[in-house]
C-alpha positions as CSV (number, residue, x, y, z in Angstrom):
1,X,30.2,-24.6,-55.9
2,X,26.3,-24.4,-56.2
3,X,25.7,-26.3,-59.5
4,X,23.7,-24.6,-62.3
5,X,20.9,-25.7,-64.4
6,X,22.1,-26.1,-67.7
7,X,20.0,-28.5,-69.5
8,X,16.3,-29.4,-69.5
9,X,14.3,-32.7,-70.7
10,X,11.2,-33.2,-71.6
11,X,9.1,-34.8,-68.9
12,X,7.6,-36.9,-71.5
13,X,10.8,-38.8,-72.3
14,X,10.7,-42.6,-72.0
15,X,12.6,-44.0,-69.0
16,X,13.1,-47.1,-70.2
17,X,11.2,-50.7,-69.4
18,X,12.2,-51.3,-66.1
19,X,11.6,-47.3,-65.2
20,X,7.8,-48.1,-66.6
21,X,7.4,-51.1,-64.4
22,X,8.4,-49.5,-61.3
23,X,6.7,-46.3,-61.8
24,X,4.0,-45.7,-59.2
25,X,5.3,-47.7,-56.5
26,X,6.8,-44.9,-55.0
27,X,5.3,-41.5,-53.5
28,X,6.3,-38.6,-55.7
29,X,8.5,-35.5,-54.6
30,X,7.9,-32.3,-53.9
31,X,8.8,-28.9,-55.8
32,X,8.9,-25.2,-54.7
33,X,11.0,-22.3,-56.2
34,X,12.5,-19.4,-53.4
35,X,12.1,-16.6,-53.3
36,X,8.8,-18.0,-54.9
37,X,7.2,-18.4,-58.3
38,X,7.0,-15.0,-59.9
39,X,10.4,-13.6,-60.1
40,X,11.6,-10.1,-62.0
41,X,13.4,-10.4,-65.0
42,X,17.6,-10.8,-64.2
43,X,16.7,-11.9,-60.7
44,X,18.0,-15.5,-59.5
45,X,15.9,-17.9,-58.2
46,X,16.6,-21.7,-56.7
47,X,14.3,-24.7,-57.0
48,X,13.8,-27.6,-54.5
49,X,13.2,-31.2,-55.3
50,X,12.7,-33.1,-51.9
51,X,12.1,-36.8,-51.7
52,X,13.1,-39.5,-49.1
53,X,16.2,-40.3,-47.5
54,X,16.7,-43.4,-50.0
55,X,16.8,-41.1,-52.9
56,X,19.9,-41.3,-54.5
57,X,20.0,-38.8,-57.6
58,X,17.2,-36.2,-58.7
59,X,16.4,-34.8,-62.0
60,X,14.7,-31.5,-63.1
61,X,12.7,-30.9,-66.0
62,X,11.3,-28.0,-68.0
63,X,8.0,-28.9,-69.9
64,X,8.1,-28.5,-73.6
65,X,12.2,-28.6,-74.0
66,X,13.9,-32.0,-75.2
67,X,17.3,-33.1,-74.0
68,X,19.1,-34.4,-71.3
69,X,17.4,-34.6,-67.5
70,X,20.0,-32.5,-65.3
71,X,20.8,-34.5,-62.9
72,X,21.8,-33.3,-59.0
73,X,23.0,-35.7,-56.2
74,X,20.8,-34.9,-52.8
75,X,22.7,-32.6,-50.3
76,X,22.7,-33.5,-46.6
77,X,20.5,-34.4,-45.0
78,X,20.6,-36.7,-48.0
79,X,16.6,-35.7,-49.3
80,X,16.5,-33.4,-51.3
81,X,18.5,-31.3,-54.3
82,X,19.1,-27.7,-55.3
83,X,18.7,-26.6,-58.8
84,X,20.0,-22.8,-59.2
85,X,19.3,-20.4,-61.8
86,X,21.3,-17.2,-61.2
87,X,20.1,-15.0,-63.9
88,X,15.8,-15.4,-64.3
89,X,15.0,-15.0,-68.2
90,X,12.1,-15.5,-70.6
91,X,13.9,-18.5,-71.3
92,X,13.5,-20.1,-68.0
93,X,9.5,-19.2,-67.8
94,X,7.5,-22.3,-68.0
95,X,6.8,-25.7,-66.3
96,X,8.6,-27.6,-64.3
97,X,8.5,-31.6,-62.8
98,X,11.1,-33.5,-60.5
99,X,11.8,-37.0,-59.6
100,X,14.0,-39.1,-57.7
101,X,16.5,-42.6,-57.6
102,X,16.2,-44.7,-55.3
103,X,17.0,-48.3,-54.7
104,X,13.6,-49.3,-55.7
105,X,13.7,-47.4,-58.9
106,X,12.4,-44.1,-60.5
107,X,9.3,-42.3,-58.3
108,X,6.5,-40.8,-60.0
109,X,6.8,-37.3,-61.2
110,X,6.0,-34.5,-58.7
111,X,3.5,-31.8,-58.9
112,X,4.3,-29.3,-62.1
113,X,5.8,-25.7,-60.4
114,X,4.7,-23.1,-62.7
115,X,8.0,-20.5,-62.8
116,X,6.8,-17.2,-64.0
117,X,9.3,-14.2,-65.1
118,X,7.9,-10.4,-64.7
119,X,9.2,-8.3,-67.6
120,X,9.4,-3.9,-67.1
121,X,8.2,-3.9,-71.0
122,X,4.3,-4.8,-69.9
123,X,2.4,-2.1,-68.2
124,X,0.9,-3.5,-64.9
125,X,-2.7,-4.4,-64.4
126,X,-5.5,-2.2,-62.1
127,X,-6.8,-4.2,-59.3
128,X,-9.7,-3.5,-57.9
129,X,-12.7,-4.6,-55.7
130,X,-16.6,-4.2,-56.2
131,X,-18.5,-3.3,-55.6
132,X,-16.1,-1.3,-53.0
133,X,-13.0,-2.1,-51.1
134,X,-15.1,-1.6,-48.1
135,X,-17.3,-4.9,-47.1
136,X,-19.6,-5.5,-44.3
137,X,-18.3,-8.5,-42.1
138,X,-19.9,-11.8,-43.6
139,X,-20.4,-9.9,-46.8
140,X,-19.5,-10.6,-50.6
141,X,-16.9,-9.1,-52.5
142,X,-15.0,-9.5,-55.9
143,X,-11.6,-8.9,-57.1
144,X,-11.4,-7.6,-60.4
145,X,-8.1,-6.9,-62.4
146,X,-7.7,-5.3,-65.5
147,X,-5.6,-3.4,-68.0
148,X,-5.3,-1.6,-71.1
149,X,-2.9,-3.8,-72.4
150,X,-3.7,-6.9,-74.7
151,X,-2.7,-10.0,-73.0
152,X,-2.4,-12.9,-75.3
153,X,-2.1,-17.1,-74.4
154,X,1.3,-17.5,-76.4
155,X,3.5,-16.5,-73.5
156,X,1.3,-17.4,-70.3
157,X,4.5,-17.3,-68.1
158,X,5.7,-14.2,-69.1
159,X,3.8,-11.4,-66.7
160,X,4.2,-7.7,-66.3
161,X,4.7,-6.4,-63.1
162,X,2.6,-6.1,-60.2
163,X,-0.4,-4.3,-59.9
164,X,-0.6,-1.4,-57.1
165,X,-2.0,-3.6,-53.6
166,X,-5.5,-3.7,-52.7
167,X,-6.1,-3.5,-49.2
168,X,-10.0,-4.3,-48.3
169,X,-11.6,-2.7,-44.8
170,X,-14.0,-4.8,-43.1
171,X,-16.5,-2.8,-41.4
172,X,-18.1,-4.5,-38.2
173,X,-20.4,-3.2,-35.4
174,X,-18.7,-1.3,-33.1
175,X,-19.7,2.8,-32.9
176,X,-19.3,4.6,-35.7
177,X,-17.1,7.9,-35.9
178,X,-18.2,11.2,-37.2
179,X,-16.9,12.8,-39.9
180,X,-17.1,16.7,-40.6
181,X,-15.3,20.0,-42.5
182,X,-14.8,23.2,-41.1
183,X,-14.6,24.7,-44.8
184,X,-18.3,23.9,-45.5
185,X,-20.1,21.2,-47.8
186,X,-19.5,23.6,-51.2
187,X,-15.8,24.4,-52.3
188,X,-14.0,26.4,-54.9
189,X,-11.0,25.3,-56.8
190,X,-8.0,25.7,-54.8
191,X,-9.4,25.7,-51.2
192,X,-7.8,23.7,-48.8
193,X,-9.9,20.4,-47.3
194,X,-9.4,18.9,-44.2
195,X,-11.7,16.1,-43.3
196,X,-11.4,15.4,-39.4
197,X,-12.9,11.8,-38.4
198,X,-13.5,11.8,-34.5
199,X,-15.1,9.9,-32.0
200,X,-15.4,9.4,-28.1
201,X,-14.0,5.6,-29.1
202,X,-10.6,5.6,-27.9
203,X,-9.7,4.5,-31.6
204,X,-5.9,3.8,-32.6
205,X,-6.5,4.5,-36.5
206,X,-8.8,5.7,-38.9
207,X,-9.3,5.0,-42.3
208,X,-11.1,7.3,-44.9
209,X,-13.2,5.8,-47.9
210,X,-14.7,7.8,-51.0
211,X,-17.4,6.6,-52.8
212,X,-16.2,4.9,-56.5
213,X,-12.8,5.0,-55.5
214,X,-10.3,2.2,-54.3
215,X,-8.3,4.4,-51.8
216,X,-8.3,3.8,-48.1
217,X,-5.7,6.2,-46.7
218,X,-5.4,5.4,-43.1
219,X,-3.7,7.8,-40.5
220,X,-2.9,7.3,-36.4
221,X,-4.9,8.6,-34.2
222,X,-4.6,11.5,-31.9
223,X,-5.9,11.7,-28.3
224,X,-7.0,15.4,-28.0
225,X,-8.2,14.5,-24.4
226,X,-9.3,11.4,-22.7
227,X,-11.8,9.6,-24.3
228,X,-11.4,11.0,-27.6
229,X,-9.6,9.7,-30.6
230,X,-9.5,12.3,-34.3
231,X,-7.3,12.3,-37.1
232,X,-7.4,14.9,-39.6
233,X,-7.0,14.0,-43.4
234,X,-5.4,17.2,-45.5
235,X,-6.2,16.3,-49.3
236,X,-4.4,19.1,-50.7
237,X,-6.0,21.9,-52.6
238,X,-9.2,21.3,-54.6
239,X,-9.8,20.4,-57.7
240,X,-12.6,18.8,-59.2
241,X,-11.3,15.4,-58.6
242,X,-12.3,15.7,-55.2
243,X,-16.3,16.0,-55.7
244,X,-17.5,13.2,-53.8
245,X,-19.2,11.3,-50.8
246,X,-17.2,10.2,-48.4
247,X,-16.9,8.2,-45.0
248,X,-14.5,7.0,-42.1
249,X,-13.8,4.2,-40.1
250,X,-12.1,3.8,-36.7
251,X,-10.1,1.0,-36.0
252,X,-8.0,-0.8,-33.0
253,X,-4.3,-1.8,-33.7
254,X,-4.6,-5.3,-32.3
255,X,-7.8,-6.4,-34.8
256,X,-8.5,-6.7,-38.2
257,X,-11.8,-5.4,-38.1
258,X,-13.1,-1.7,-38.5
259,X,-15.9,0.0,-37.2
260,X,-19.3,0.9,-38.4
261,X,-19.5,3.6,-41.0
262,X,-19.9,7.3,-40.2
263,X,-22.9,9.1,-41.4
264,X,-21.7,9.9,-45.2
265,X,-20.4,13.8,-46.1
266,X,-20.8,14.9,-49.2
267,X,-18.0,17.3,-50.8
268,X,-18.9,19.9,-53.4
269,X,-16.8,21.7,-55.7
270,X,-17.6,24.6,-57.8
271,X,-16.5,25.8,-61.2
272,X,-17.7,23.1,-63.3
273,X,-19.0,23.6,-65.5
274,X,-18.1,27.3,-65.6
275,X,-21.7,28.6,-65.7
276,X,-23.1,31.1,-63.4
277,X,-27.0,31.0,-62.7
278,X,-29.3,33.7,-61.0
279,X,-31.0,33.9,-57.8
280,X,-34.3,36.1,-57.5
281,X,-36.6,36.3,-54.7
282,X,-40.5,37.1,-54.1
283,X,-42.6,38.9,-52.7
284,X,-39.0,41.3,-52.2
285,X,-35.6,40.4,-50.2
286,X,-37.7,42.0,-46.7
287,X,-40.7,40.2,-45.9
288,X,-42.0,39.3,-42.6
289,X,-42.6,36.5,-40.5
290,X,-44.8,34.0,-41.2
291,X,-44.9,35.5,-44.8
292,X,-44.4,32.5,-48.3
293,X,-40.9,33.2,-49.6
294,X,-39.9,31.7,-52.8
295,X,-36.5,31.4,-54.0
296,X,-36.0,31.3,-58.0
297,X,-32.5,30.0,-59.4
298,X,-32.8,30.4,-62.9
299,X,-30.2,29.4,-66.3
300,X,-30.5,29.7,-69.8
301,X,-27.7,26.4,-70.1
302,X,-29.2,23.6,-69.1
303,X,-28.6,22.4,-66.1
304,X,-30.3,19.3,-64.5
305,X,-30.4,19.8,-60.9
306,X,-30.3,23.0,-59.0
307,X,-28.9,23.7,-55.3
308,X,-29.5,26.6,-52.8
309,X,-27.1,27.3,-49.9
310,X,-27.3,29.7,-47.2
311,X,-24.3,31.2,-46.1
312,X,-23.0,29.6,-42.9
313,X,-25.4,27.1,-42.6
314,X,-24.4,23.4,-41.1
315,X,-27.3,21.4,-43.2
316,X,-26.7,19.9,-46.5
317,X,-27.5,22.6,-49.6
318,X,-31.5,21.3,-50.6
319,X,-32.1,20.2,-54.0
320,X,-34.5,20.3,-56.8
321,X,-35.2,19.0,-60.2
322,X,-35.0,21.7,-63.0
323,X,-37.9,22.5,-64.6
324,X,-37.5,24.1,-67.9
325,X,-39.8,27.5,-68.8
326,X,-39.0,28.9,-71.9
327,X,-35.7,30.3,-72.1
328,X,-34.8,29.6,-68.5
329,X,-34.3,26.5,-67.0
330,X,-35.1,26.6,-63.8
331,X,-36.5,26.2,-59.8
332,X,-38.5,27.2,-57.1
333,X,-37.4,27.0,-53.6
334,X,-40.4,28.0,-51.3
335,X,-40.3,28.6,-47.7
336,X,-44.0,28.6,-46.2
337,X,-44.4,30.5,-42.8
338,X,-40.9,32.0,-42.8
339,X,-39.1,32.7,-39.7
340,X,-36.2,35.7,-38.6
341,X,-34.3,32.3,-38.5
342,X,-34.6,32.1,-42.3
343,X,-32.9,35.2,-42.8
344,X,-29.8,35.6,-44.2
345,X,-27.3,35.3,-47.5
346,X,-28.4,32.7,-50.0
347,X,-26.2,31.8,-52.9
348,X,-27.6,28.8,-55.9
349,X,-25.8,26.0,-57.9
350,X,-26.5,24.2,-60.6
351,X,-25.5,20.8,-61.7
352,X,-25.7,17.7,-64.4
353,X,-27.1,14.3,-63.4
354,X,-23.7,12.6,-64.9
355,X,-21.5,14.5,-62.3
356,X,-24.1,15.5,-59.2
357,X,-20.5,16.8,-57.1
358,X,-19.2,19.1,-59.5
359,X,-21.1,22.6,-59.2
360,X,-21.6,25.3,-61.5
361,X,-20.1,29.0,-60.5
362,X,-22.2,30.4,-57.4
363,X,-24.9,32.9,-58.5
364,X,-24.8,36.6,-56.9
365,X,-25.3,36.5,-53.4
366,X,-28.9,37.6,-52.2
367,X,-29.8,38.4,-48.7
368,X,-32.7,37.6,-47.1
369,X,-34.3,39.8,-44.3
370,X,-37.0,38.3,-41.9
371,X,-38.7,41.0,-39.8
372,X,-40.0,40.1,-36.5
373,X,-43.4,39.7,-37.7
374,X,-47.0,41.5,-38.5
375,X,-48.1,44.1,-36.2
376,X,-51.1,41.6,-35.1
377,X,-48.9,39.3,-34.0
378,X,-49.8,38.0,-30.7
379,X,-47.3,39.3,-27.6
380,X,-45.7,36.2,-26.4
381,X,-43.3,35.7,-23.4
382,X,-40.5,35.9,-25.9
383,X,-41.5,38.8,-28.0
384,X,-39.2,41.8,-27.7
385,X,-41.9,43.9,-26.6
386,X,-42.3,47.6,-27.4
387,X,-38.7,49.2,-28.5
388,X,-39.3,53.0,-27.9
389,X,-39.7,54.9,-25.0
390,X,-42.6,55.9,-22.6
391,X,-45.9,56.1,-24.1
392,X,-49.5,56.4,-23.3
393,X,-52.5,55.1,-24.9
394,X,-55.9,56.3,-23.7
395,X,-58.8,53.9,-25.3
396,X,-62.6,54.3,-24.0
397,X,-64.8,51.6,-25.2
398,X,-68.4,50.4,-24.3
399,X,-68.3,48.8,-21.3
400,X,-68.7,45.3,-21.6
401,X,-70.3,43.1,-18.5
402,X,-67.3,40.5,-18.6
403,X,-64.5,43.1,-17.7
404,X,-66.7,44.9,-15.4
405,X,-68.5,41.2,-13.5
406,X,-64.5,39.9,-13.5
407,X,-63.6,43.2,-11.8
408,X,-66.0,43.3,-9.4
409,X,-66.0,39.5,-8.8
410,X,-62.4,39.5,-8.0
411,X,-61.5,42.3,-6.3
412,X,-62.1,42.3,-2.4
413,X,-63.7,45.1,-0.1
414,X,-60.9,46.0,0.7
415,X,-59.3,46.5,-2.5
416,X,-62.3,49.3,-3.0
417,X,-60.6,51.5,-0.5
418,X,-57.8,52.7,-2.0
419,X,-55.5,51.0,-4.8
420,X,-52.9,49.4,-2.9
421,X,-51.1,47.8,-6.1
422,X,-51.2,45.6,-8.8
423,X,-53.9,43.1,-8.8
424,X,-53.8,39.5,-7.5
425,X,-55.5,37.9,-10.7
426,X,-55.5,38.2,-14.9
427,X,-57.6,40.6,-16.3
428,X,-58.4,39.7,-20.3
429,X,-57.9,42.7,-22.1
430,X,-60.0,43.9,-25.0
431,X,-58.4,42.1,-28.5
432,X,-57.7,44.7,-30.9
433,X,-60.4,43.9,-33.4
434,X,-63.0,44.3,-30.1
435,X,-60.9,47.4,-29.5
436,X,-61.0,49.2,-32.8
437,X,-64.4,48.4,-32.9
438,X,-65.1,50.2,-29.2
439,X,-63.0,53.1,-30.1
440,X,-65.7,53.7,-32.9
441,X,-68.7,53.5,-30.7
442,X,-69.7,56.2,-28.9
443,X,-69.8,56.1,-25.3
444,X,-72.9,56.2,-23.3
445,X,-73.0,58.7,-20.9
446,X,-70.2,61.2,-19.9
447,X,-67.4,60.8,-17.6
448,X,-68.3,63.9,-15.4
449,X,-72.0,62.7,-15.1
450,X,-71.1,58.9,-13.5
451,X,-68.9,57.9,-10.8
452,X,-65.7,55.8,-11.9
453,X,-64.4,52.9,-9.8
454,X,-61.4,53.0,-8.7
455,X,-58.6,52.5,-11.5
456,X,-57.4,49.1,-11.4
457,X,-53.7,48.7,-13.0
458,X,-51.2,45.4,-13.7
459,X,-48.2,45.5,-14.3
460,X,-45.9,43.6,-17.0
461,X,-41.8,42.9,-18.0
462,X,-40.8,42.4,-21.3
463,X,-37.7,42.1,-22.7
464,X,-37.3,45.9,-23.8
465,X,-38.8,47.5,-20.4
466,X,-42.1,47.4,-18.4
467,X,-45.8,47.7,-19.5
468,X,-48.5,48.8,-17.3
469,X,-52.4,48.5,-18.2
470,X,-54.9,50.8,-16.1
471,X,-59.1,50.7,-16.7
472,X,-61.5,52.4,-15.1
473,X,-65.4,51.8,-15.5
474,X,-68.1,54.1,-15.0
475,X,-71.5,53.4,-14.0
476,X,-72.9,54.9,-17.1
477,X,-71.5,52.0,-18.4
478,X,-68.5,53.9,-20.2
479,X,-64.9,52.3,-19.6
480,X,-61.0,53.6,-20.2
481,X,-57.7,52.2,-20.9
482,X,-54.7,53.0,-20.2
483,X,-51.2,51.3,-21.5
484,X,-47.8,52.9,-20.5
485,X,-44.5,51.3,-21.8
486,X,-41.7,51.8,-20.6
487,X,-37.7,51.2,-20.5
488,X,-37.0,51.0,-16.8
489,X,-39.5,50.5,-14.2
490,X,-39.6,48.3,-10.6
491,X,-37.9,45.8,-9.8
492,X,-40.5,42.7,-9.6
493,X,-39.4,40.4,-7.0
494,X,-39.0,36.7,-8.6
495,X,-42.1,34.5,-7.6
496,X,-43.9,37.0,-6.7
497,X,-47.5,37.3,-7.0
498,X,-46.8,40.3,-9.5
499,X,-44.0,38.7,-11.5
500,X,-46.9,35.9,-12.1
501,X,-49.6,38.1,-12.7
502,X,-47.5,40.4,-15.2
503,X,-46.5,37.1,-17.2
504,X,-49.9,36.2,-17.5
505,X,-51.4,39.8,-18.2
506,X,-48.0,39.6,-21.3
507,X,-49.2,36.7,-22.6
508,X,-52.5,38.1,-23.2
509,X,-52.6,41.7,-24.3
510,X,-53.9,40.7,-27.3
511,X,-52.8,40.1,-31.0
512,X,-51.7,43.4,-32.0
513,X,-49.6,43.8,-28.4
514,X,-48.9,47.0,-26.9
515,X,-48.1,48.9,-29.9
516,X,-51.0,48.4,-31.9
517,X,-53.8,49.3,-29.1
C-alpha cells in the first residue's frame, strides 16, 4: 500500500552533532510534485524525493510545521521515495524540503517545492497582454494580470483558479490578407456581420484581431478555388459592443508565425447615442456639374464629430470636426467641381470623441442629383451628344479670313467641281461666343448678289446619333452654317478617313456643342 503523509517537521530541526558535521559533504536531492505544483482543492497529488543509489531512508518536510520528519524507505530502483497526499487541502499548501540517508550521513536539504492549492471560493484573475496580444516578430510585449478581488500575503499558497488563456499572435512578413464586409462599414443594431479575411496565399487558418480587445478567434480556411484561401467570421447580431477596428492574419499549420496584418476595417454601429441629426444641402439637391456642393449635418445635442455616408459607397464615411454655431452644432461637407459621379443618397452621423465607433441615429436620407453639366460645356468624345431628334440650325456670320483661307487652302481643284463628300481635314468651327457675336452683325452684302462656293459639309458620331456641319461662303464676304443632328445616319467605316475626321470635327464644335449654336 502507497504510504501517506501523515506528519511534517520543521526543516529547521537540529539533526544532531554528527548530522552537523557531515552536512555538505553530500549533493542534495531533488523534489518535484505530479501532476505539478498548483493542484485544485480535493485533488491528490504525489511528491518525489530522488537522491543516489546509496540513500537509504528519505524524509519530507513542510516549512513552518514542528514534529516528526516522515520518513519513506527508497523504492526500486533504490533512489528515490514517494510521498502521497490523496486529498489536496489548505492544509497541505506551503513549502516543502527533502533529504536523504546514506552511509556517509545526512545530505544537504534540496531545493524548497512550493505546493500551491486552488480554492472555487476566489474569483479568477484577467490576463492580459499590452499593449495587444498581437506582436510584431522581435517585438516587446507584457503580460499583465489582474482582478477585482483583494489578494492579501497571509495565505500566498492558497490561489483561485485559473485565469481564461492568453494566446499571443506573432505577426511576420509574409503577404498580408484582406479583410472586407458585404453589409457596409455603418451598421444598425441587430444586423448580421460577417467579416471574410481572404487572400491568394494558400493560407491554412486565419485569425481575427480587434483593436483593445484580447480575442483572437481563429477559423480553418477554405479553398474556394486554387490559389485562394477565406474564412468567414459570423459575430452574431450587432450590438454596440461590436464598434471597432479590426484586422486578420493568415497563418500556415506547420509554423508558429502569422502573417502581416491586413489593411484595418473599421466597423460602425448606429443607435448610440439615440440622437438623430439633419442633413441639408446648397445651392438645392439638383445642381450641375462642375457646380460647389456643400453638405450641412447639423444637431442641437452636442456631438463631437460628424460623419457623411453615401449610400452604396465602398470608401470609408469622411469625417469632420464639429463646429458649434449657435444652437446647432455642426459641419460642412463641400464638394468643389462636382461630378454626375457624386450623385446620389447621402445619409450623416454623428459621434463623441470617447466612443468614435458608436453612431448616432442616421439623419433623413437626402438625394443628390448631378446633371450632365452647363450648356457651355465643351463637346467631348464622351459627351452624350444631342438627345432629341433631327434638327437644323442655320447661322450666317461675317466671314472671317481663317475659315475662308483654311477652306480654300485645303480643299483641292478637284474638290471645286462638285462635292463628292465629307472633307479630308478639320475645319475649326466658330466658338459660340464668336458665334453669338456674328449672329448680331449684319451681313455684308446679300446672298442673291454674290456667288457662294460650294457647301462644304463633315460629318460627326456621337453617342446619341450623327451630327453633320455644312458652311458656305460668299464672295461678299457673308458665310452660313448649317448643323443637322440626328439619331441614325451612315454607317462610318472604322479607320476611315471620315471616322477620323468626324472625331476630330466632335471634339471641336465648340463649348456650347451642338445644342447651343
Amino acid at each position: 500500500m502507497t504510504p501517506t503523509l501523515t506528519a511534517l517537521l520543521c526543516l529547521g530541526l537540529s539533526l544532531g552533532p554528527r548530522t552537523r558535521g557531515q552536512a555538505g559533504t553530500l549533493p542534495k536531492p531533488t523534489l518535484w510534485a505530479e501532476p505539478g505544483s498548483v493542484i485544485a482543492r480535493g485533488r491528490p497529488v504525489t511528491i518525489w524525493c530522488e537522491g543516489p543509489l546509496e540513500a537509504q531512508e528519505f524524509r519530507l518536510g513542510k516549512e513552518g510545521i514542528s514534529g516528526p520528519w516522515d520518513r519513506q524507505r527508497p523504492l526500486g530502483p533504490r533512489n528515490k521515495a514517494k510521498f502521497s497526499i490523496p486529498y489536496m487541502t489548505e492544509h497541505h499548501a506551503g513549502r516543502y524540503q527533502c533529504l536523504y540517508l546514506s552511509p556517509a550521513g545526512w545530505s544537504e536539504h534540496s531545493d524548497p517545492l512550493e505546493l500551491v492549492v486552488m480554492i472555487g471560493s476566489y474569483s479568477k484573475p484577467w490576463l492580459s497582454a499590452l499593449p495587444s496580444p498581437v506582436v510584431t516578430s522581435a517585438g516587446n510585449v507584457t503580460l499583465q494580470c489582474g482582478s477585482w478581488q483583494e489578494y492579501g500575503r497571509s495565505e500566498p499558497q492558497v490561489w483561485s483558479g485559473p485565469s481564461d488563456p492568453l494566446e499571443l499572435l506573432v505577426s511576420g512578413v509574409s503577404r498580408k490578407p484582406s479583410l472586407l464586409t458585404q453589409q457596409g462599414p455603418v451598421l444598425a443594431p441587430g444586423e448580421t456581420l460577417t467579416l471574410q479575411c481572404h487572400s491568394d496565399v494558400t493560407y491554412d487558418r486565419f485569425a481575427l484581431s480587434k483593436e483593445g480587445t484580447q480575442d483572437l478567434p481563429q477559423r480553418p480556411a477554405q479553398q474556394p478555388q486554387a490559389g485562394l484561401s477565406q474564412a468567414d467570421f459570423l459575430l452574431g447580431p450587432v450590438s454596440s459592443s461590436h464598434g471597432g477596428q479590426y484586422r486578420c492574419y493568415g497563418g500556415h499549420s506547420l509554423s508558429s508565425e502569422w502573417s502581416a496584418p491586413s489593411d484595418p476595417l473599421d466597423i460602425l454601429v448606429s443607435g448610440q447615442p439615440p440622437v438623430t441629426p439633419s442633413l441639408s444641402v446648397q445651392p438645392g439637391p439638383t445642381v450641375s456639374s462642375g457646380e460647389t456642393v456643400t453638405l450641412l449635418c447639423q444637431s442641437q445635442i452636442k456631438m463631437d464629430t460628424f460623419l457623411l455616408c453615401k449610400e452604396g459607397a465602398a470608401d470609408p464615411p469622411l469625417r469632420l470636426r464639429a463646429e458649434y454655431r449657435a444652437p446647432w452644432h455642426q459641419a460642412e461637407f463641400s464638394m468643389r467641381a462636382v461630378t454626375p459621379a457624386l450623385g446620389g443618397t447621402y445619409r450623416c452621423y454623428g459621434s463623441h470623441s470617447s466612443s468614435p465607433y458608436l453612431l448616432s441615429r442616421p439623419s433623413a436620407p437626402l438625394d443628390l442629383v448631378v446633371s450632365g453639366g452647363p450648356e457651355d460645356q465643351p463637346l467631348t468624345p464622351t459627351d452624350p451628344g444631342p438627345q432629341s431628334g433631327d434638327s437644323d440650325t442655320v447661322l450666317t456670320s461675317q466671314s472671317t479670313e481663317r475659315v475662308k483661307d483654311q477652306g480654300e487652302e485645303q480643299r483641292g481643284p478637284e474638290d471645286q467641281e462638285g462635292l463628292r463628300g465629307a472633307p479630308e481635314s478639320p475645319v475649326e468651327p466658330l466658338r459660340p461666343s464668336a458665334q453669338r457675336r456674328a449672329a448680331q452683325t449684319p451681313a455684308q452684302g446679300s446672298r442673291e448678289d454674290s456667288q457662294p462656293q460650294l457647301p462644304r459639309t463633315t460629318q460627326c458620331r456621337t453617342s446619341s446619333g450623327w451630327a453633320w456641319l455644312a458652311w458656305s461662303c460668299w464672295s461678299s464676304g457673308s458665310c452660313c452654317l448649317r448643323l443637322r443632328t440626328a439619331r441614325e445616319g451612315p454607317e462610318v467605316q472604322p479607320g476611315g478617313e471620315q471616322e477620323r475626321t468626324g472625331h476630330t470635327q466632335r471634339a471641336e464644335l465648340g463649348a456650347e456643342g451642338p445644342s447651343g449654336v
